[in-house]
C-alpha positions as CSV (number, residue, x, y, z in Angstrom):
1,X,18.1,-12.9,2.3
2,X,14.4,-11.2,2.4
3,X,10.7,-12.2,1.3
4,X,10.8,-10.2,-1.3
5,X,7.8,-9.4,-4.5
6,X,8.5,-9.0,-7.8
7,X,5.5,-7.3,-9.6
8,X,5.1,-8.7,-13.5
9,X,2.8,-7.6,-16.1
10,X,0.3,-10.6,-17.4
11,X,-1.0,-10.8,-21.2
12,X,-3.2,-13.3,-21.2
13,X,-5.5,-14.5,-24.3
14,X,-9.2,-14.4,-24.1
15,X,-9.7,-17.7,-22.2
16,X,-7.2,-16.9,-20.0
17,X,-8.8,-13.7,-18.7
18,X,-12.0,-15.0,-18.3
19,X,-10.3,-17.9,-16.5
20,X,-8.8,-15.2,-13.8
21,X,-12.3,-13.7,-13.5
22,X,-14.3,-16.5,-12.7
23,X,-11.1,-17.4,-10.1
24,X,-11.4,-14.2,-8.7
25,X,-15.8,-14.7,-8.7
26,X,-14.8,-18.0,-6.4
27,X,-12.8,-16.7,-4.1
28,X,-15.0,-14.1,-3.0
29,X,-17.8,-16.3,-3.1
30,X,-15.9,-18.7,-0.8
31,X,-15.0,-15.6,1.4
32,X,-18.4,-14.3,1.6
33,X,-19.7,-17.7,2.0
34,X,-17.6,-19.0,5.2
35,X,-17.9,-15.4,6.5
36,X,-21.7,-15.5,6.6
37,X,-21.7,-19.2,8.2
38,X,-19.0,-17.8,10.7
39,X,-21.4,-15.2,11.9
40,X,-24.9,-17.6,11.7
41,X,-22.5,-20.0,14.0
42,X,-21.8,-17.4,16.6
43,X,-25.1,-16.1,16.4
44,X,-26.7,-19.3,17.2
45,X,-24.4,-21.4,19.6
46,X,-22.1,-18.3,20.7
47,X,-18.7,-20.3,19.6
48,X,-16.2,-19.3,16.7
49,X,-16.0,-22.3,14.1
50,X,-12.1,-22.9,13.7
51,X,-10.3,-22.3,10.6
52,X,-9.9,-26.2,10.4
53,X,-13.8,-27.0,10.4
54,X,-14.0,-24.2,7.6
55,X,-11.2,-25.7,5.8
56,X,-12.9,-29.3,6.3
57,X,-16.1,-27.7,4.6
58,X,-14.7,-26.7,1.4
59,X,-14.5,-29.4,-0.7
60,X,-18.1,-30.2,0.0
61,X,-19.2,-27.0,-1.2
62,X,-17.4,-27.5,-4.0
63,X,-18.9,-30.8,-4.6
64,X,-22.8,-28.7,-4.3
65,X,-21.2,-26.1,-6.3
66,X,-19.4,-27.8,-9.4
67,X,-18.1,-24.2,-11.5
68,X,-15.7,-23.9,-8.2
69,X,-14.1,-26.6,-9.3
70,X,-12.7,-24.3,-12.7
71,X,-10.7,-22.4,-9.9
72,X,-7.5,-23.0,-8.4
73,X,-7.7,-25.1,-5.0
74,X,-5.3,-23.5,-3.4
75,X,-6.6,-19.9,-3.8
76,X,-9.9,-21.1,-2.0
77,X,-7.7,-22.5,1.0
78,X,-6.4,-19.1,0.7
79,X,-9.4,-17.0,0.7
80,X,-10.6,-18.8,4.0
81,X,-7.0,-18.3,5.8
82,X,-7.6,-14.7,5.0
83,X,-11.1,-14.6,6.4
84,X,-9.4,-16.2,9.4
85,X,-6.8,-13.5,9.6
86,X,-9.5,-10.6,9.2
87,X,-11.5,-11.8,12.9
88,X,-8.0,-12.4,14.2
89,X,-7.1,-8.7,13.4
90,X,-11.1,-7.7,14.9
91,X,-10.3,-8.9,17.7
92,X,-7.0,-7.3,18.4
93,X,-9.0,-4.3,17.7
94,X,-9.6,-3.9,13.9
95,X,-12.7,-3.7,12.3
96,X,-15.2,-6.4,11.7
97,X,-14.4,-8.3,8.6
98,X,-16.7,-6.7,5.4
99,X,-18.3,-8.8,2.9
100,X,-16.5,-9.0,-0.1
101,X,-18.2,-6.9,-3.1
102,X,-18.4,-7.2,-7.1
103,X,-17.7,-3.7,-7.4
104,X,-14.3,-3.2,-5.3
105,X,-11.2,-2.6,-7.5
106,X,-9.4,-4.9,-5.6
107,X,-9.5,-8.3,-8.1
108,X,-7.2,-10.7,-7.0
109,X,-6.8,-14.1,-5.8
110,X,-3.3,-16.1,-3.9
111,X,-2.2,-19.1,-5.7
112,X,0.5,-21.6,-3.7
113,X,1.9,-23.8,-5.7
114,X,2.0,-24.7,-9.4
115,X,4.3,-21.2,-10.5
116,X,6.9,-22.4,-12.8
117,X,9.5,-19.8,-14.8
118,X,9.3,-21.6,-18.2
119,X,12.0,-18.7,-19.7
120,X,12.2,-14.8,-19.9
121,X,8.7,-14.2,-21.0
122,X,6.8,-16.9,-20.0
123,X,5.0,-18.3,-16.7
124,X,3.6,-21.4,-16.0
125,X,0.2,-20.5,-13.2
126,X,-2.0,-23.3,-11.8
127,X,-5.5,-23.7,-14.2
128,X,-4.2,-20.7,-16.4
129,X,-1.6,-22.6,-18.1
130,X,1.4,-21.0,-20.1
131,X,1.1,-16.9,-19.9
132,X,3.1,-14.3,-21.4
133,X,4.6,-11.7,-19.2
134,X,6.9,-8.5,-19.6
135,X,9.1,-7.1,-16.9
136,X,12.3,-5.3,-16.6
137,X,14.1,-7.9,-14.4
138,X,16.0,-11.8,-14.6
139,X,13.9,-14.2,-13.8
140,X,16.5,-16.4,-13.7
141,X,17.5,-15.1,-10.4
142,X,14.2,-16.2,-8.5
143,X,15.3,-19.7,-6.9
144,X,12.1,-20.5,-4.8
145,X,8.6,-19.4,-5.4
146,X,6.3,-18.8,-2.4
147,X,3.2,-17.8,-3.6
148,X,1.8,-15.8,-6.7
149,X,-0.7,-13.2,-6.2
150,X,-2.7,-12.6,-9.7
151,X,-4.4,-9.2,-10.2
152,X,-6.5,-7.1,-12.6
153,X,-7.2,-3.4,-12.6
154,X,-10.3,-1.8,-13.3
155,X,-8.4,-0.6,-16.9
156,X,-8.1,-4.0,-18.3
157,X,-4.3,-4.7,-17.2
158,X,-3.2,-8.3,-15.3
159,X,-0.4,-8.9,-12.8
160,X,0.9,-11.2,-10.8
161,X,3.2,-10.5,-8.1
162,X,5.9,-13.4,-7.0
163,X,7.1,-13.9,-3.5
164,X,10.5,-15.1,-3.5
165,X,13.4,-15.1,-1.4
166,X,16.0,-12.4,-2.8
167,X,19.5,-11.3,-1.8
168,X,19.4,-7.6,-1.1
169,X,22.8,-5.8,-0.7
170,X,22.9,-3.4,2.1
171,X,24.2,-0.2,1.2
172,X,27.6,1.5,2.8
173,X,27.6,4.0,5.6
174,X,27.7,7.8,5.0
175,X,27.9,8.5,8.6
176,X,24.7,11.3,8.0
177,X,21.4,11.3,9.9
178,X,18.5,13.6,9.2
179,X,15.3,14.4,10.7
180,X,12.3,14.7,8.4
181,X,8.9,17.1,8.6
182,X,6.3,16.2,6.8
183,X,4.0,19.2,5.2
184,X,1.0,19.7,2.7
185,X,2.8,23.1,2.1
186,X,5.7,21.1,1.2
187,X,6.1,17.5,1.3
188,X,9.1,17.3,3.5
189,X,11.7,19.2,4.9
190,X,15.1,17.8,5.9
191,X,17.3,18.9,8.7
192,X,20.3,19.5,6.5
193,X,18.4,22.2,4.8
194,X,17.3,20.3,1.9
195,X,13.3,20.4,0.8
196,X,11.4,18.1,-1.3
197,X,8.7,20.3,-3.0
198,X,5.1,19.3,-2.7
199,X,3.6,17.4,-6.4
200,X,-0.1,17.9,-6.6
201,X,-1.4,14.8,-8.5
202,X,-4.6,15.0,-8.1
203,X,-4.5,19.0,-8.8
204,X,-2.3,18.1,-12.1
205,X,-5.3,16.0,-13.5
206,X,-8.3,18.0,-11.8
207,X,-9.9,19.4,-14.5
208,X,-9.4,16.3,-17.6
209,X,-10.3,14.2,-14.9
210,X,-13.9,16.4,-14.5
211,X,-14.3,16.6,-18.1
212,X,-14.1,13.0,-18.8
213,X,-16.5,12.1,-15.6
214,X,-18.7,15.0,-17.3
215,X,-18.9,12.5,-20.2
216,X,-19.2,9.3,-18.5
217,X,-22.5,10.8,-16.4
218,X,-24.1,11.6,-19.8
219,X,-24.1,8.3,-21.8
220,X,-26.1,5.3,-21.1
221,X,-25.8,2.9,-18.4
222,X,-23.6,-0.5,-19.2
223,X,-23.5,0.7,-23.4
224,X,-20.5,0.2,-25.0
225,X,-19.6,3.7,-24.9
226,X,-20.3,3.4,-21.2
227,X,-17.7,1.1,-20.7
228,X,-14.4,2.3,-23.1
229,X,-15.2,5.4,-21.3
230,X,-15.5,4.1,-17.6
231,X,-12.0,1.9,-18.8
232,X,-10.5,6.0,-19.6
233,X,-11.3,7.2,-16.5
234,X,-9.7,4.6,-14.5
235,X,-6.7,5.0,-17.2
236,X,-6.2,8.8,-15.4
237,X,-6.8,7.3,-12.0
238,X,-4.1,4.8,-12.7
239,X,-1.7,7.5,-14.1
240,X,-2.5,9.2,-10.8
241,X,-1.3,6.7,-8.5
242,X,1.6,5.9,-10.9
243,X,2.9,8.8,-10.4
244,X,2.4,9.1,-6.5
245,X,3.8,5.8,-6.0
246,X,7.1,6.5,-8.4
247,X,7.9,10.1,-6.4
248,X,7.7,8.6,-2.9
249,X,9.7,5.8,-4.1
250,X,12.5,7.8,-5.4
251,X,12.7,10.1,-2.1
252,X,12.9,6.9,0.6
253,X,15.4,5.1,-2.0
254,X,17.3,8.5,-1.8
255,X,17.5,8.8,1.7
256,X,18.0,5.3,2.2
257,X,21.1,6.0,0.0
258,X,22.1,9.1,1.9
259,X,21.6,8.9,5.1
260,X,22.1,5.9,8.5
261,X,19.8,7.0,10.5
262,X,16.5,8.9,9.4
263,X,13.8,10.2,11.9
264,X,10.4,11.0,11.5
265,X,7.3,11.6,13.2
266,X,5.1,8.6,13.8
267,X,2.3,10.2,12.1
268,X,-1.8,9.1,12.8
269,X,-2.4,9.2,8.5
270,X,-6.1,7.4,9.0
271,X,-6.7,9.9,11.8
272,X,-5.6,13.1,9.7
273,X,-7.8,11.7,7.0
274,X,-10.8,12.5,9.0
275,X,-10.4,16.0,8.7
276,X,-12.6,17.1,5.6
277,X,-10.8,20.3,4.7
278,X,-7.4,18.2,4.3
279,X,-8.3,15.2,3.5
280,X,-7.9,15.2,-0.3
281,X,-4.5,16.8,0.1
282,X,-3.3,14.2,2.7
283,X,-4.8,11.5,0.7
284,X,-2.4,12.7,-2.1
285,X,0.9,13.4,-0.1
286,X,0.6,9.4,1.1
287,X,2.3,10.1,4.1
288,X,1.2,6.7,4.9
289,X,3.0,4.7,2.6
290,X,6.3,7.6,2.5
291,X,6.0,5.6,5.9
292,X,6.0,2.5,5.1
293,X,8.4,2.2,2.2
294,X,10.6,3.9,4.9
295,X,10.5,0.9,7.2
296,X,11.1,-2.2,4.9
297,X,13.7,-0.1,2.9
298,X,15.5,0.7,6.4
299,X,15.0,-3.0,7.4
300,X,16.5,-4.3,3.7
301,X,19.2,-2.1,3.8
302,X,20.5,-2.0,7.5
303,X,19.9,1.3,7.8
304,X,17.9,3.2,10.9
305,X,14.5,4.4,11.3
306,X,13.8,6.3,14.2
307,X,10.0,7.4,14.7
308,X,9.4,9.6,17.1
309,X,5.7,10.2,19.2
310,X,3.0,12.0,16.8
311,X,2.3,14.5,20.2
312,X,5.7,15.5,20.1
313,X,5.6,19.3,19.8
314,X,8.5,19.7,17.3
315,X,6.8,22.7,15.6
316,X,6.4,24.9,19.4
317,X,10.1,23.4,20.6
318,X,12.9,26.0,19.9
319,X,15.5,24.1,18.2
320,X,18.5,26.3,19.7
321,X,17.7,26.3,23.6
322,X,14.1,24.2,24.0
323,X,12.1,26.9,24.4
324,X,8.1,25.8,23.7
325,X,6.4,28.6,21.9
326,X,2.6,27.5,23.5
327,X,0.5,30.7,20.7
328,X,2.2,29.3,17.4
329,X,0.0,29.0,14.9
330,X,-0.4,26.8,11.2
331,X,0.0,30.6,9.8
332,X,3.2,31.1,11.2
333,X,6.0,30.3,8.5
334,X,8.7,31.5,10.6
335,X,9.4,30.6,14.2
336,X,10.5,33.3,16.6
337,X,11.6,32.4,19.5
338,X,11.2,35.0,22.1
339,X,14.2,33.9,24.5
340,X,17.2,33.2,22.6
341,X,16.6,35.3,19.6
342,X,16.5,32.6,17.0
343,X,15.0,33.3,13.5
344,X,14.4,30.0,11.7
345,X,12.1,28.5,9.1
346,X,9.1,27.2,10.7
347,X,9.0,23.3,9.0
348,X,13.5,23.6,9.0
349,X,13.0,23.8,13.0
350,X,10.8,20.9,13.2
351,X,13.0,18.8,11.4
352,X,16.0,19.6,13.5
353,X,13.8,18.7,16.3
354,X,12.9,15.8,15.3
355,X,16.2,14.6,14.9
356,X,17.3,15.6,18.1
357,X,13.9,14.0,19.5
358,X,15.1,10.7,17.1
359,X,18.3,10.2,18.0
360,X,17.5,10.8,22.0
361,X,15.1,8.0,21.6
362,X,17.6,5.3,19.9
363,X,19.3,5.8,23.1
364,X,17.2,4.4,25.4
């Protein structure tokens, strides 16, 4: 049994919508507002106000601010545990916790309790009342509810996304590993040979995408026009991501099914991103998230990740007697190595590196 989220498709009605918007407006004024008295607290006496005082606060700014009280409660509670998380993660070393803007595509808001399955097509959320859904799954089989997240897009579309416990068969032993390179030349490279070709999303879409942005800088600021075309630019945007996020999920659910024991390199992705020249094409790839769907997936299905360190040399290594080759360079496709003699494909050495390097480490 695993925490598991189901993603389903809202269609509210007009008062509905404007009920998740104004939900939304509260919750980041709550965030904004406890972040700002967080810092003017520390500022002045030097001490962190608790989570608990904050907590302790809210209803009286609720009772100064009466249009909070349209929102759910418990996705204003959950808007300040968040805040609380964000400085807990600053001071473990992420960064300092942003105010929350109008004009970020992230719209959502965390609802606790209240979420009720009234059939098939039909939810029951906290202040929205009954809501029509469409999905492609039983509801019927979601026993306990956690939490609901409820989102919109910058093209008009609601979700809401339901954490539930769920029963997740593992899948049977093929007694294969494989070590995986990742590439912008080509997205990966297995060690058996195989290779996933590279998809260029962003490339497929490059010039529409211009064309309709040529549009959108011509007409007038906030006109109607303005906005249907501003809603058909995030439309391409969307089809974008779509696509990225269905091709990576159909490689890790293939090796998942393939393969026990799959190693890759533990790869810096926010690092890489800070190399202008590539960043737009690593950006695209998502080596990040190929990453991350690898490790629940792994985890869900009793299967192995092995990730190996990101200085690894698996490129310079000779795969046939460990040779390093210190003068290779990003232009050489194929790796000669100058003591044994071996021939090989550049990226199909890496990988069997890497899976050497992976199953080493598993080892230890």
């Amino acid at each position: 049994m695993i925490n598991k989220a189901f993603k389903i498709r809202l269609y509210p009605n007009k008062t509905q919508k404007n009920q998740v918007r104004q939900n939304v407006g509260c919750c980041r004024f709550v965030y904004n507002f406890f972040l700002n008295e967080r810092i003017n607290h520390y500022n002045s006496v030097k001490e962190m106000k608790s989570y608990q005082d904050l907590a302790y606060a809210l209803p009286f700014l609720k009772r100064q601010f009466s249009w909070m009280c349209n929102a759910d409660s418990t996705s204003l509670q959950q808007t300040i545990k968040d805040m609380d998380s964000a400085f807990k993660k600053f001071f473990k070393g992420s960064g300092f916790p942003k105010f929350k803007s109008r004009k970020n595509n992230k719209h959502s808001f965390r609802m606790m309790i209240g979420i009720k399955i009234i059939d098939q097509n039909y939810l029951k959320l906290p202040k929205l009342g009954i809501v029509r859904v469409r999905h492609n799954f039983d509801l019927s089989s979601i026993n306990k509810i956690f939490n609901a997240t409820v989102s919109f897009e910058p093209t008009g579309k609601f979700f809401v996304s339901i954490s539930t416990l769920s029963e997740v068969k593992t899948k049977p032993l093929t007694g294969l590993n494989v070590g995986i390179d990742l590439g912008l030349k080509e997205f990966a490279t297995y060690s058996d040979g195989t290779v996933i070709p590279r998809i260029k999303f962003i490339q497929k879409y490059r010039k529409i995408l211009a064309f309709q942005q040529r549009k959108f800088a011509r007409m007038k600021l906030n006109s109607n026009n303005y906005q249907k075309q501003k809603i058909r630019i995030a439309l391409i945007h969307e089809k974008i991501k779509n696509q990225r996020a269905d091709f990576i999920h159909k490689v890790t659910s293939s090796l998942t099914d393939n393969y026990d024991i799959i190693c890759i390199e533990d790869l810096n992705a926010s690092g890489m991103m800070k190399n202008h020249k590539l960043a737009k094409s690593i950006a695209d790839v998502s080596f990040f998230e190929f990453k991350r769907q690898l490790e629940y997936k792994t985890n869900w299905y009793s299967k192995t990740l092995s990730k190996i360190d990101k200085w690894f040399p698996s490129s310079k290594n000779c795969s046939g007697c460990g040779n390093k080759k210190q003068n290779l360079t990003l232009a050489d496709r194929i790796y000669h190595c100058s003591k044994c003699n071996l021939v090989i494909g550049r990226d199909f050495n890496a990988a069997l590196n890497i899976l050497t390097a992976g199953i080493a480490g598993l080892a230890y």
